[in-house]
C-alpha positions in Angstrom: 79.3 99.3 76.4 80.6 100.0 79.5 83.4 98.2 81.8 81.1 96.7 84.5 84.2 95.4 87.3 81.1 93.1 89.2 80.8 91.3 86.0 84.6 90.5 85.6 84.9 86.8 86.4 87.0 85.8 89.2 90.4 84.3 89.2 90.5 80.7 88.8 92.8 80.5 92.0 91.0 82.6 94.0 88.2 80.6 93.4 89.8 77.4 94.0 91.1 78.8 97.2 87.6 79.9 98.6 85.9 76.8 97.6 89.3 74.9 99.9 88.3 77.0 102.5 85.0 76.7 102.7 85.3 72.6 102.2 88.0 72.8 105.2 85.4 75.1 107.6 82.8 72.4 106.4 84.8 69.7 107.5 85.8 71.2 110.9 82.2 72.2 111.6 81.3 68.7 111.2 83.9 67.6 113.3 83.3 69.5 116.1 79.5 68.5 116.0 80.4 64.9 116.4 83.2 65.3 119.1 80.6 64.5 121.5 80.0 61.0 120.5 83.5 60.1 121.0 84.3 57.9 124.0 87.8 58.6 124.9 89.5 62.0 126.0 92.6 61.2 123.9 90.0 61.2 120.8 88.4 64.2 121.8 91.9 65.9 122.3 92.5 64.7 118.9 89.5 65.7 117.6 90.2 69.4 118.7 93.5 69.6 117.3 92.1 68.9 113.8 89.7 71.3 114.4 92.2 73.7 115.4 94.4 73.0 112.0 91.2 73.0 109.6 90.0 75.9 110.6 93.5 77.6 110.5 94.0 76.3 107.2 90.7 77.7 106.3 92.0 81.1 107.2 94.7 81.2 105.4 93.3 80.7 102.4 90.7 83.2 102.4 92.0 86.7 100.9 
């Protein structure tokens, strides 16, 4: 039998970390699809700064 490295399981941190990141692009995406139902500029504003964070935080988790 030979050592297969595509078989070798991931991790269990790394694959935390990639299913954060991909739950914090999620949530930015949705975010960002919604900022236009929002009334006020200082929500919008808002809005874009969590955007900003979650998808920063995204990218810092992804090796």
């Amino acid at each position: 039998m030979a050592y297969d490295p595509s078989r070798r399981p991931r991790h269990p941190v790394a694959v935390a970390e990639l299913n954060d990141s991909a739950t914090l692009a999620q949530a930015a995406t949705f975010l960002d699809g919604t900022i236009d139902t929002m009334s006020t500029a200082a929500a919008r504003q808002a809005a874009m700064h969590a955007i900003t964070i979650l998808r920063g935080a995204s990218r810092s988790l992804t090796p």
